[in-house]
PyMOL commands that place a pseudoatom at each C-alpha (Angstrom):
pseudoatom trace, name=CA, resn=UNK, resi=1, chain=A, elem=C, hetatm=0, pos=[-28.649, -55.658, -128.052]
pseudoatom trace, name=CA, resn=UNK, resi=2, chain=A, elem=C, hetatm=0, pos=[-26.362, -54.115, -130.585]
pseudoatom trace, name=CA, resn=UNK, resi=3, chain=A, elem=C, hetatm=0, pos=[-26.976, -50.195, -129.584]
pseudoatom trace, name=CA, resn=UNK, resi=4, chain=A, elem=C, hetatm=0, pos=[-26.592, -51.548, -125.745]
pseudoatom trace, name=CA, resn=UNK, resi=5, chain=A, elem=C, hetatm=0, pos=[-22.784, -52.638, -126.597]
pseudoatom trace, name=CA, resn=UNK, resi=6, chain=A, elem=C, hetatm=0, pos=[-22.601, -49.876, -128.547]
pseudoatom trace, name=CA, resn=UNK, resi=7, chain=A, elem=C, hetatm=0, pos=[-23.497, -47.550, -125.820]
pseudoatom trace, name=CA, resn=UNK, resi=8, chain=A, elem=C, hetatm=0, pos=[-21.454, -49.693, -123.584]
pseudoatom trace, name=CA, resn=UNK, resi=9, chain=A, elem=C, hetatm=0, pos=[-17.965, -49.270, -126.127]
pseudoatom trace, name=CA, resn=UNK, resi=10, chain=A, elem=C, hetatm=0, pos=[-18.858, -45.399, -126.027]
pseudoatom trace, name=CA, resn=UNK, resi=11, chain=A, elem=C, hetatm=0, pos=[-19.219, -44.756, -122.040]
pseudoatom trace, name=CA, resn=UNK, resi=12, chain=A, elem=C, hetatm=0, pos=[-16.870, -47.152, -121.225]
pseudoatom trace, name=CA, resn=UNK, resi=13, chain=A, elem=C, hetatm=0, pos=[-14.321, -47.306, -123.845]
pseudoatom trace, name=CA, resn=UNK, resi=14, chain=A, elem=C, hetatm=0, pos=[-14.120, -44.400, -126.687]
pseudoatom trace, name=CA, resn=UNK, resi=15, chain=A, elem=C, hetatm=0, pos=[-15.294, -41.440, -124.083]
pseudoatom trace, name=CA, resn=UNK, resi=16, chain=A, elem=C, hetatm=0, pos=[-12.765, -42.182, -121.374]
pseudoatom trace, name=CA, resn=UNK, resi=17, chain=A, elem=C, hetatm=0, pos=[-10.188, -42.758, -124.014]
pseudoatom trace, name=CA, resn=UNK, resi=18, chain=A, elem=C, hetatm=0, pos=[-11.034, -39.485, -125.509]
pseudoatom trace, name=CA, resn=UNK, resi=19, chain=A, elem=C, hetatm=0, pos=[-10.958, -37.804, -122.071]
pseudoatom trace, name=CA, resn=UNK, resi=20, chain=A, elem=C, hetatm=0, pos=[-7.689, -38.658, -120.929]
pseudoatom trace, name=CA, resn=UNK, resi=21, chain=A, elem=C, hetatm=0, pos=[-6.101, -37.703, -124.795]
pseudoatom trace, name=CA, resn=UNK, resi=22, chain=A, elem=C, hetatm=0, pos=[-7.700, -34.028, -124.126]
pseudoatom trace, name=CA, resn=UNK, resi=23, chain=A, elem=C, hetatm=0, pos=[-6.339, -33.949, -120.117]
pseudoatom trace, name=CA, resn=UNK, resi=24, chain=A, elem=C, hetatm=0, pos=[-3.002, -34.827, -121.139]
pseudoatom trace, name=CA, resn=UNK, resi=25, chain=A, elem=C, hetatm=0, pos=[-2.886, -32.381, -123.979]
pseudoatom trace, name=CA, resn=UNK, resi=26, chain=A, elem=C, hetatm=0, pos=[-4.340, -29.420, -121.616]
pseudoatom trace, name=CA, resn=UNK, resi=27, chain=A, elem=C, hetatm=0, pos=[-1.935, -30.334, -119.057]
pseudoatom trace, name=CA, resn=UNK, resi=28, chain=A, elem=C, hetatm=0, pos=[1.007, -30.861, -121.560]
pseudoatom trace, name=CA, resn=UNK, resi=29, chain=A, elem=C, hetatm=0, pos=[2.235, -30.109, -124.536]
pseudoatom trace, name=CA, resn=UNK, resi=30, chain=A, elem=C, hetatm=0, pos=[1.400, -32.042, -127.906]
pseudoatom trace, name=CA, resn=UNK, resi=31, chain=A, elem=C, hetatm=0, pos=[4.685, -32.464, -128.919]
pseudoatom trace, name=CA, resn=UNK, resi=32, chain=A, elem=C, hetatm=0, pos=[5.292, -34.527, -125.734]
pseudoatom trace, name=CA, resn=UNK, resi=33, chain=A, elem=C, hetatm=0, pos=[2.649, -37.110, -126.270]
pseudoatom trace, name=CA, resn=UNK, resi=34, chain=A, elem=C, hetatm=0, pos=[4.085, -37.495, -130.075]
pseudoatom trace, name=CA, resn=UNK, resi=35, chain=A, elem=C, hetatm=0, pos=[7.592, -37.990, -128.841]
pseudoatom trace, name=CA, resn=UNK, resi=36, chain=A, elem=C, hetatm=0, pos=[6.144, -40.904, -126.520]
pseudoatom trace, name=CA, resn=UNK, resi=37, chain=A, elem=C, hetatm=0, pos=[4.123, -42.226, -128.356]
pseudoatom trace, name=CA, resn=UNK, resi=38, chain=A, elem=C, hetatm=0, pos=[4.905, -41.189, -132.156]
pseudoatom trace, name=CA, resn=UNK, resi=39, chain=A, elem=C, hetatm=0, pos=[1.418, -43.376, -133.233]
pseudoatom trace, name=CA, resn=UNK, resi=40, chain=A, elem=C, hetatm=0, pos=[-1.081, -41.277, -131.910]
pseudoatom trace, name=CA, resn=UNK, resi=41, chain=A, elem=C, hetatm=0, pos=[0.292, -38.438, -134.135]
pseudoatom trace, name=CA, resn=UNK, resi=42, chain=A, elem=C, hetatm=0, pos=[-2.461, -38.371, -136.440]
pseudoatom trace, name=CA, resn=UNK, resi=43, chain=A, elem=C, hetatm=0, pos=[-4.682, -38.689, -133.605]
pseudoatom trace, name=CA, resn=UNK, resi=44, chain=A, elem=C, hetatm=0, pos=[-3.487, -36.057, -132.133]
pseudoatom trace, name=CA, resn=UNK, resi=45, chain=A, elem=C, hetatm=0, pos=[-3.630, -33.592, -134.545]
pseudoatom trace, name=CA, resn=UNK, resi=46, chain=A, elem=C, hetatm=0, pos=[-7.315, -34.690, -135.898]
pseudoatom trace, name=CA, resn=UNK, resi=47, chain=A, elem=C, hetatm=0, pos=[-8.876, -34.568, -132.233]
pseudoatom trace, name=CA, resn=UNK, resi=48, chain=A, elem=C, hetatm=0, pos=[-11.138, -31.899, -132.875]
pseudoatom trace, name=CA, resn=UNK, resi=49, chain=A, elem=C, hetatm=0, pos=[-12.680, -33.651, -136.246]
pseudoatom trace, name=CA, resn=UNK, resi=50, chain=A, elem=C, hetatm=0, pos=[-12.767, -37.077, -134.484]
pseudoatom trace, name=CA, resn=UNK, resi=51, chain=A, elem=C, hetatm=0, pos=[-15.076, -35.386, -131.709]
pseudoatom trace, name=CA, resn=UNK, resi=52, chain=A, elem=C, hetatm=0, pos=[-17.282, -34.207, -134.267]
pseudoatom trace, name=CA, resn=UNK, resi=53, chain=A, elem=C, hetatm=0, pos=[-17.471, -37.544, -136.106]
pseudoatom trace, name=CA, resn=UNK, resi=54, chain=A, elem=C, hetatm=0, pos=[-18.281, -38.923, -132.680]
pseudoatom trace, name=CA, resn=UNK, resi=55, chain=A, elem=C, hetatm=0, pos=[-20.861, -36.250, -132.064]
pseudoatom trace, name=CA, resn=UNK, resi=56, chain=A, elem=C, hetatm=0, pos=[-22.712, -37.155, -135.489]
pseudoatom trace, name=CA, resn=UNK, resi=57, chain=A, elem=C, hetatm=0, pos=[-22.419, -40.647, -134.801]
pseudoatom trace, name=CA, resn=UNK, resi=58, chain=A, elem=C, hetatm=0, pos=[-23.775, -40.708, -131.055]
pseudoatom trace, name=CA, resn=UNK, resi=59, chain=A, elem=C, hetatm=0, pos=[-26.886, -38.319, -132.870]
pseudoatom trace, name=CA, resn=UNK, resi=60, chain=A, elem=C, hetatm=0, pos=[-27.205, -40.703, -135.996]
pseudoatom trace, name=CA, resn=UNK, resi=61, chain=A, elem=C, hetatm=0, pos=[-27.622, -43.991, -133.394]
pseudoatom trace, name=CA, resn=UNK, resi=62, chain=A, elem=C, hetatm=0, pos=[-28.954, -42.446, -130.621]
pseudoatom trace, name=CA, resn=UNK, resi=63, chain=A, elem=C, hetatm=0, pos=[-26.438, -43.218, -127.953]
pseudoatom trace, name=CA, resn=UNK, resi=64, chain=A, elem=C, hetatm=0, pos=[-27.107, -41.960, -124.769]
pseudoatom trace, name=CA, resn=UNK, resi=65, chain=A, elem=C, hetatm=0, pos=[-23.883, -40.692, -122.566]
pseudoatom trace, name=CA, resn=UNK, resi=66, chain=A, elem=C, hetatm=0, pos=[-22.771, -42.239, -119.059]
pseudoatom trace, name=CA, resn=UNK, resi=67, chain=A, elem=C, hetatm=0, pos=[-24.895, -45.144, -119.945]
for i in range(1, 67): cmd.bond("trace and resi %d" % i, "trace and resi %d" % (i + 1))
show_as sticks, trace
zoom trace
């Protein structure tokens, strides 16, 4: 039950969240989603060690994608 709703906060929540951060930074600039939204700074510039956290995390539990 637990790995289902974790599977379930993955495909539904953290990968789509994750997926429109990396469109709007492709299609804009950084800077721009800071000055909007100043919080996500850190976020922002730590993407690309978040996705590997994820990546060790989805191997660790065995999460499968589009779930």
């Amino acid at each position: 039950m637990e790995k289902e709703s974790l599977n379930r906060f993955y495909n539904f929540k953290l990968l789509p969240e994750v997926k429109l951060l990396k469109k709007y930074i492709n299609q804009n600039k950084p800077t721009e989603l800071i000055k909007i939204h100043p919080n996500l700074e850190s976020t922002v510039s730590e993407l690309v060690s978040i996705e590997k956290e994820i990546s060790n995390w989805i191997e660790i539990l065995e999460l499968k994608k589009n779930y």
